[in-house]
C-alpha positions as CSV (number, residue, x, y, z in Angstrom):
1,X,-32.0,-6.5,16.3
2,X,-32.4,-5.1,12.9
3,X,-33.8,-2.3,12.4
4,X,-36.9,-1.6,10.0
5,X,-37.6,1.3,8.3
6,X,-40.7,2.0,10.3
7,X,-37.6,2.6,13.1
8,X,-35.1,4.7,10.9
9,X,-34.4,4.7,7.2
10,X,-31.3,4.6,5.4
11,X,-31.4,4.6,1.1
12,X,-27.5,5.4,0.0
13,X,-29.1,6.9,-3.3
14,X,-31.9,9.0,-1.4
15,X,-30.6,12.4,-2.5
16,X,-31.9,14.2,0.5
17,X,-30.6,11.9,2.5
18,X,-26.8,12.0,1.3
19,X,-27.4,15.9,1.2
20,X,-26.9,15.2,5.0
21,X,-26.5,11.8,6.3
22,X,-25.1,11.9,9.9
23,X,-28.3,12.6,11.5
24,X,-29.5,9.1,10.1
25,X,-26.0,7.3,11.1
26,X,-26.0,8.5,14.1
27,X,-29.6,7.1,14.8
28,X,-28.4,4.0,13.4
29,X,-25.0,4.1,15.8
30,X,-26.8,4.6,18.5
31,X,-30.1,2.7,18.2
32,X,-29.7,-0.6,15.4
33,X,-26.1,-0.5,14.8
34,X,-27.1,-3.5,12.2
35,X,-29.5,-2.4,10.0
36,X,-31.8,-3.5,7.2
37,X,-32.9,-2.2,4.1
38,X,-36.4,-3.9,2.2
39,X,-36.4,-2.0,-0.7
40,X,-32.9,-3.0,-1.8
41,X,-32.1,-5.6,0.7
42,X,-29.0,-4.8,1.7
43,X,-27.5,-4.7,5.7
44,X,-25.3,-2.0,6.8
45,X,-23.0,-1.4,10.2
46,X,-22.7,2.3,11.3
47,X,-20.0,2.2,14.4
48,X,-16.3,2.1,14.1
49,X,-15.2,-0.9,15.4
50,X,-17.9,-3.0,13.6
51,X,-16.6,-1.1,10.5
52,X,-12.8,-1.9,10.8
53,X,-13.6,-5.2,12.1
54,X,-15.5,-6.2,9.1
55,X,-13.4,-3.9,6.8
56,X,-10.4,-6.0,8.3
57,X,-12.3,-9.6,7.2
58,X,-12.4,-10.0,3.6
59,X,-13.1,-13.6,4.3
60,X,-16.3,-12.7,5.3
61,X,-16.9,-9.8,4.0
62,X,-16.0,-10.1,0.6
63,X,-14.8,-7.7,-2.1
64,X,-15.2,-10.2,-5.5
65,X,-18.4,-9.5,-6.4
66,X,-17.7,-5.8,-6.4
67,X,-17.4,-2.9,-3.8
68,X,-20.9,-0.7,-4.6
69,X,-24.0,-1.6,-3.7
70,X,-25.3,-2.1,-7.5
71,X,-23.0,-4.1,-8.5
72,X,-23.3,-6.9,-6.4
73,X,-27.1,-6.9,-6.5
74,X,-26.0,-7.3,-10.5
75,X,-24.2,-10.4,-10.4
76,X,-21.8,-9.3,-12.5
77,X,-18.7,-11.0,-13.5
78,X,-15.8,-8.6,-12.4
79,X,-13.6,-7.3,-15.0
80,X,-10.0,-8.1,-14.8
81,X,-7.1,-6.0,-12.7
82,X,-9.9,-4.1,-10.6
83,X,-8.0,-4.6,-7.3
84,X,-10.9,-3.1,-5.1
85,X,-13.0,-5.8,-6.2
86,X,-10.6,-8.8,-5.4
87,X,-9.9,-10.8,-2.3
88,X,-6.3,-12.3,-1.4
89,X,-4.6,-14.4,-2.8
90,X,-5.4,-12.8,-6.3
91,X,-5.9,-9.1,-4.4
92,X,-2.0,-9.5,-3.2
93,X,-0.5,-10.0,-6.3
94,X,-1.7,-7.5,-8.1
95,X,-1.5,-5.0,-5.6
96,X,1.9,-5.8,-5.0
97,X,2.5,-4.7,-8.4
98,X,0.9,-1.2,-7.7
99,X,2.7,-0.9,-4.5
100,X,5.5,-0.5,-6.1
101,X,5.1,2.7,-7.9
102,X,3.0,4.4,-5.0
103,X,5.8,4.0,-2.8
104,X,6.4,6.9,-0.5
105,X,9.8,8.1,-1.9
106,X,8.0,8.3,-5.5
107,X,5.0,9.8,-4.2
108,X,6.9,12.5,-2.5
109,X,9.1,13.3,-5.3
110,X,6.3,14.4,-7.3
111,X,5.6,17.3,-4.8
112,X,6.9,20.0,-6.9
113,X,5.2,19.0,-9.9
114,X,2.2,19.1,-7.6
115,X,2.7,22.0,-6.5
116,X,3.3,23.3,-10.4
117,X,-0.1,22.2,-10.9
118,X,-1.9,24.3,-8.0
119,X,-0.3,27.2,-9.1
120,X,-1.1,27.5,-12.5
121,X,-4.8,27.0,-11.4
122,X,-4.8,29.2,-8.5
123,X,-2.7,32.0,-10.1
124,X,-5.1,32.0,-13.0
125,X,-7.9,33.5,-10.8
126,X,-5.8,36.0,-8.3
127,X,-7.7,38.9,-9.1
128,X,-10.7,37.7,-10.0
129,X,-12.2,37.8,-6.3
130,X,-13.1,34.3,-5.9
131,X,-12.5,30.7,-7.4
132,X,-13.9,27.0,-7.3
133,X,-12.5,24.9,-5.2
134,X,-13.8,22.0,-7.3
135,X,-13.6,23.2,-10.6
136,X,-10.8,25.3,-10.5
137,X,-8.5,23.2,-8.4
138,X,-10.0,20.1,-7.2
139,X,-11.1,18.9,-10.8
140,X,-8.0,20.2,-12.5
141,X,-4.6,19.4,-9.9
142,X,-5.4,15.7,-9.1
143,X,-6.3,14.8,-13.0
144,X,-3.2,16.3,-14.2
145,X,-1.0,14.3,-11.2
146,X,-2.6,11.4,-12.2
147,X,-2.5,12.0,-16.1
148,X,0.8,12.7,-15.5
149,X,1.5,9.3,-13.5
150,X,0.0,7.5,-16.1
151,X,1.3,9.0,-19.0
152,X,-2.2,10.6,-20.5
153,X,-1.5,13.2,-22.8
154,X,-2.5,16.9,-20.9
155,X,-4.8,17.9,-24.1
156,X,-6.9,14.5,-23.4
157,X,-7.3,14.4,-19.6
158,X,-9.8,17.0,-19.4
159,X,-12.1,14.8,-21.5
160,X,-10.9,11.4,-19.7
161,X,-12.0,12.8,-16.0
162,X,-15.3,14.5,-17.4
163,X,-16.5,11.0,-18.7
164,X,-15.9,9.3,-15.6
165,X,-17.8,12.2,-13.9
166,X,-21.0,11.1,-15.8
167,X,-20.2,7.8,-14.9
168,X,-20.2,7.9,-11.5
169,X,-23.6,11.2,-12.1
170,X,-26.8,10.0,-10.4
171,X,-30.0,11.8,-12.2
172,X,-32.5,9.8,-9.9
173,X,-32.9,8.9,-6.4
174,X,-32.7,5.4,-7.2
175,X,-30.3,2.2,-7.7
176,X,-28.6,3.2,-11.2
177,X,-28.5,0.7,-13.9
178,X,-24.7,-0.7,-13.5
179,X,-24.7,-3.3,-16.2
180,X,-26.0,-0.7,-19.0
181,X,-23.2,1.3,-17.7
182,X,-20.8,-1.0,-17.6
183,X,-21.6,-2.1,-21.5
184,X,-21.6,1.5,-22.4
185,X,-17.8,1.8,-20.8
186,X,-16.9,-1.5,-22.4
187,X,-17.4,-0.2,-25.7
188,X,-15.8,3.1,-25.4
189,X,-12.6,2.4,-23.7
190,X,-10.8,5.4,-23.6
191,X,-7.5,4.1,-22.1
192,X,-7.5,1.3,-24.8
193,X,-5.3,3.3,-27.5
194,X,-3.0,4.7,-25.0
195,X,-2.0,1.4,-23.9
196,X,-1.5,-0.2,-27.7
197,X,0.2,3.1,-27.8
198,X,2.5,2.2,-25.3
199,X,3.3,-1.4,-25.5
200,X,5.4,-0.3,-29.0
201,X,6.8,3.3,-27.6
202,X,7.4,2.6,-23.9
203,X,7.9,5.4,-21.4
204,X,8.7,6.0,-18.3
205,X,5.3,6.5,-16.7
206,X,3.1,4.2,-15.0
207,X,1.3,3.0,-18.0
208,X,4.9,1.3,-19.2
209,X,5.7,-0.2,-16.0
210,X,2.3,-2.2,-16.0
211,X,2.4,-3.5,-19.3
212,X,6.4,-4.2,-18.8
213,X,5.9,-6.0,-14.9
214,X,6.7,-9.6,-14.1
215,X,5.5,-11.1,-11.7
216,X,4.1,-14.8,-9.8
217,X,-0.1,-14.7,-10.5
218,X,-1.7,-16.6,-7.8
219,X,-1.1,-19.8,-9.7
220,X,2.5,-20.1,-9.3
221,X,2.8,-18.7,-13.1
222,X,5.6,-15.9,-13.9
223,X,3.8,-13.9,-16.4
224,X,3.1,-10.1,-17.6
225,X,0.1,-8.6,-16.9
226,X,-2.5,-9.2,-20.0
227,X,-3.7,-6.3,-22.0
228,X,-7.3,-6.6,-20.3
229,X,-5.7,-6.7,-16.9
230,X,-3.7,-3.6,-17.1
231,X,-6.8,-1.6,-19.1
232,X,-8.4,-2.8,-16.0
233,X,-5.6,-1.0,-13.7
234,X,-5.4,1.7,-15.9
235,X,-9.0,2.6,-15.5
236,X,-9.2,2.3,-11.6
237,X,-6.4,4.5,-10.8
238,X,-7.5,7.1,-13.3
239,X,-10.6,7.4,-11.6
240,X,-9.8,6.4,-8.2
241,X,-6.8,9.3,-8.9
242,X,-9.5,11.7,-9.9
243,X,-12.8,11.6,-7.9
244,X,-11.8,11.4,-4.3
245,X,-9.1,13.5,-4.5
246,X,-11.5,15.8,-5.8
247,X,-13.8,15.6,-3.3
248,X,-11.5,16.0,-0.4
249,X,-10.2,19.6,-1.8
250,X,-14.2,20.7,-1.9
251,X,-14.6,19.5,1.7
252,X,-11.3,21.5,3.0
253,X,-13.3,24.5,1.3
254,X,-16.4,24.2,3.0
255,X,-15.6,23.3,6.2
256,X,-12.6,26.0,6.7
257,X,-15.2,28.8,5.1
258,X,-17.4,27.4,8.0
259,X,-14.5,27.4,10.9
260,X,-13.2,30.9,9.9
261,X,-10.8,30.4,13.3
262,X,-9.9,27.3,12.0
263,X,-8.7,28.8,9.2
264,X,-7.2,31.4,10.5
265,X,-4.7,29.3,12.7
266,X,-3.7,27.5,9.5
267,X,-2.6,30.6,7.7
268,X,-0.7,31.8,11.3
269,X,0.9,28.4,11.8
270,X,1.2,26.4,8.2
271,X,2.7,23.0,10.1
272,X,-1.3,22.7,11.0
273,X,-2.1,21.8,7.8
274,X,-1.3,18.0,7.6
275,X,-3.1,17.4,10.9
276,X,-6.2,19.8,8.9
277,X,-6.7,17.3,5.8
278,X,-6.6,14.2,8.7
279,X,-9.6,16.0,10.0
280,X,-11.6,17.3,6.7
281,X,-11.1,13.0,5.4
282,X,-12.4,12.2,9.0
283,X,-15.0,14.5,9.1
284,X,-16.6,14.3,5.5
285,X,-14.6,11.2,4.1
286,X,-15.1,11.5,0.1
287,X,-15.9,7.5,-0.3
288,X,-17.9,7.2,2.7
289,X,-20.0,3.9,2.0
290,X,-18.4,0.6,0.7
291,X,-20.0,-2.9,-0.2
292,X,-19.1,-6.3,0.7
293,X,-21.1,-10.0,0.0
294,X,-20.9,-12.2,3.3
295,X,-19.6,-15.3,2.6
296,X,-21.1,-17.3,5.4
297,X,-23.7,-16.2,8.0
298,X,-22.4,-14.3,10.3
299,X,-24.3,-12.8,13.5
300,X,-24.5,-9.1,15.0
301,X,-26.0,-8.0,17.9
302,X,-28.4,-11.2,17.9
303,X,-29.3,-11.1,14.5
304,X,-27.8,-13.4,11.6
305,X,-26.8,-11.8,9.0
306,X,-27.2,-14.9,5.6
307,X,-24.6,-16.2,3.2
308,X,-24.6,-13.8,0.3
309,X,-26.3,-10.6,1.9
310,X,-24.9,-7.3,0.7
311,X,-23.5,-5.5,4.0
312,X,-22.4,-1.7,3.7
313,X,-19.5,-0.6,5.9
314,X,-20.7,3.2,6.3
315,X,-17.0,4.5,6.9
316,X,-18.2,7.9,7.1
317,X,-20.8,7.1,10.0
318,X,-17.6,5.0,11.6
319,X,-15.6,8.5,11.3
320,X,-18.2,10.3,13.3
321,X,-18.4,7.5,15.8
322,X,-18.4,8.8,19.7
323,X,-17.1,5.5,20.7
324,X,-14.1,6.4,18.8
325,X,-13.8,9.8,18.5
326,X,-15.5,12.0,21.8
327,X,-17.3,14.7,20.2
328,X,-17.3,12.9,16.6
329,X,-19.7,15.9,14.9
330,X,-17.3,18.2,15.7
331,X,-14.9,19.6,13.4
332,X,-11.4,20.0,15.2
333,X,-7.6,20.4,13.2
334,X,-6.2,19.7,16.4
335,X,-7.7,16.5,17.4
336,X,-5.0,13.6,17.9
337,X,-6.3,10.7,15.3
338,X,-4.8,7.5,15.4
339,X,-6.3,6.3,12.9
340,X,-9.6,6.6,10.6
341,X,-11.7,4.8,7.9
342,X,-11.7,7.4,5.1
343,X,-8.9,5.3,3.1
344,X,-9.9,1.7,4.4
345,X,-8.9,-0.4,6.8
346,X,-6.8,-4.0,6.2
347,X,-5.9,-5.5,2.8
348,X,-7.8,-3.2,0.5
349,X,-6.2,0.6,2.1
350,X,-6.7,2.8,-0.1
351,X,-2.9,2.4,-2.0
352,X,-3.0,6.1,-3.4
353,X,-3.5,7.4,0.4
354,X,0.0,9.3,0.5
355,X,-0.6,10.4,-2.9
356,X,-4.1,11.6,-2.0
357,X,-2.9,13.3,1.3
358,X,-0.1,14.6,-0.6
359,X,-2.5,16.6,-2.6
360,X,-4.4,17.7,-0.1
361,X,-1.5,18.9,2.2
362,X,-0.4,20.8,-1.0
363,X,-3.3,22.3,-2.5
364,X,-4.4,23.2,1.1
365,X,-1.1,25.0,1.8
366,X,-1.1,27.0,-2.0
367,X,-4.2,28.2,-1.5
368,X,-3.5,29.5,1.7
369,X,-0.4,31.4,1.0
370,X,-2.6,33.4,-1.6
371,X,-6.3,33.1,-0.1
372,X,-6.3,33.7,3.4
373,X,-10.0,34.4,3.9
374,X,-13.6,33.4,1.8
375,X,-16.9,32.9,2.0
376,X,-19.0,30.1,0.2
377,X,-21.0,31.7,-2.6
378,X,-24.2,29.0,-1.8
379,X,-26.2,30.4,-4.0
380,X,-24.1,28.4,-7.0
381,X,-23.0,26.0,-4.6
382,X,-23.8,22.1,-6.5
383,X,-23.5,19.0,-4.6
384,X,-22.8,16.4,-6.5
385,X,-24.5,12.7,-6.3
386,X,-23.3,9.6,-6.9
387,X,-23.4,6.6,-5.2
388,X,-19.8,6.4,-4.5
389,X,-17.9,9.5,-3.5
390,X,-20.0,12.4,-1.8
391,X,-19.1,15.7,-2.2
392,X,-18.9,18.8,-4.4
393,X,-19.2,19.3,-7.9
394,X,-19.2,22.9,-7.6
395,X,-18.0,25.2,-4.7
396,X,-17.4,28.8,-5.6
397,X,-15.9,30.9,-3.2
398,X,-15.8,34.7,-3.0
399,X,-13.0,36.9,-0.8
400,X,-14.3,39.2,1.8
């Protein structure tokens, strides 16, 4: 059955809840692995396999009236060339047009330039006895990889990623206002010059080969991509590029300051590290809740869930799951993962997840070769709140 929040309660924009969630998913794992919320009216699943089934089924569990919680309960119209929030056959185009520049020979030859990146933040703050992970790394190296993709001028990505910060910012424990939002970011498109820009001084970044694609639409129709479609693009992968990526570098901070062994083994034996940031994205996955409509009732464990109900997939919960992974609230860089939910599952995979891993591998392995030991300064520790990413918006660190 369903639960009821007499039982357990879950709110996804309860801020001391998401200052620690598992305890609740694991109630709802282990007790009503389908629950419902009154307040907001929303279902969610909690285990693994109900997760990648579901995540799997975008006929059922639908993507086209967006991905996050308040915007489906909006009933807004989807802007174009946002491929999260798109179902096949539409979805497949126009991700095939993004698979082709995050292909793994293109991602990987943009290693050194990564690595460029961490460098000039890390060596910035050598001898200063401590750094951010967040603000001096994690905020800085994926916004200038992805500026850099995209053909964002340095001396304007700074601004760029702070506004989708206070985009994504929750200042109440409550549903946000998504449609004020959205009308705010309508009419101060920041990408909108850029790409006018462009389309008369092409380049070879990302931003050219958008506006220059062909391609079959789901019609049959060989066109180019319209100048609202590839704004739409352009936006999702600046702040897709940005905010998980972020968050992912704030969690290999925390939890290696907390697993000092850990840590120690990674600086002793660097080919650890890839098998490390499989771990930190299964342990504390940066986007760990997504939203789906159901298109048609469907039923779990005996209860029906109606034709357009919101459903959460809690992919963090799924990472934790014991069913899936024994001793799931444990944090281990040598356990063998197959395969976990932090990037998706099925047709909407994350597409930057070698680009995101990339990063993580690299800032991971450059802040070790300098910073073999810290502590977290928690005293000016922030976590950040949204109702999308979870994670840090500032993590100093101090050296022992």
């Amino acid at each position: 059955m369903a639960t009821t929040e007499a039982d357990v309660y879950y709110d996804p924009y309860d801020f001391e809840i998401d200052s620690d969630p598992y305890p609740i998913w694991q109630r709802l794992r282990d007790e009503k692995p389908l629950y419902h919320n009154a307040r907001y009216d929303f279902f969610a699943l909690s285990r693994f396999a109900d997760v990648e089934r579901a995540s799997a089924d975008w006929s059922t569990y639908s993507s086209a009236k967006g991905t996050i919680l308040e915007l489906i309960k909006s009933d807004m119209e989807m802007p174009p060339g946002s491929i999260i929030f798109e179902d096949p056959p539409t979805h497949d185009v126009h991700r095939g047009l993004l698979s082709r520049v995050f292909t793994p020979r293109r991602v990987n030859a943009i290693e050194p330039k990564i690595r460029e990146f961490c460098a000039r933040s890390l060596d910035a703050v050598t001898d200063t006895g401590g750094f951010d992970f967040v603000r001096d790394l994690g905020a800085q190296m994926p916004m200038r990889t992805i500026g850099m993709l995209l053909g964002i001028p340095e001396e304007d990505q700074e601004a760029i990623r702070d506004r989708g910060d206070e985009r994504l910012r929750l200042t109440e424990s409550a549903m946000p206002d998504v449609e004020a939002q959205f009308a705010a970011d309508a009419s101060d498109d920041e990408f909108a010059a850029y790409i006018d820009w462009r389309a008369e001084h092409p380049s070879d970044d990302l931003m050219t080969e958008l506006l220059q694609a062909e391609f079959d639409d789901a019609t049959g129709t060989r066109r180019r991509l319209s100048r609202e479609e590839v704004l739409g693009f352009v936006n999702l992968l600046a702040g897709a590029g940005n905010e998980t990526t972020t968050r992912l570098i704030g969690w290999t901070g925390k939890l290696l300051a907390d697993h000092p062994d850990q840590r120690r083994e990674l600086v002793e034996d660097r080919s650890l590290v890839p098998n490390a940031i499989e771990e930190v994205l299964r342990f504390e996955s940066p986007s760990p809740v997504q939203a789906r409509s159901v298109t048609r009732d469907v039923e779990h464990y005996g209860v029906v869930v109606p034709a357009g109900s919101a459903i959460l997939l809690l992919t963090a919960s799924g990472n934790r799951d014991e069913r899936k992974f024994p001793e799931g609230g444990r944090f281990d860089i040598h356990r063998r993962i197959d395969h976990h939910l932090a990037f998706g599952y099925g047709s909407h995979f994350c597409l930057g997840a070698a680009l995101a891993r990339l990063e993580g591998r690299v800032a991971l392995d450059e802040v070790l070769q300098r910073f073999p030991s810290w502590e977290v300064d928690w005293d000016n520790a922030v976590q950040a709140r949204t109702s999308t990413v979870r994670g840090w918006e500032r993590l100093p660190v101090v050296f022992p």
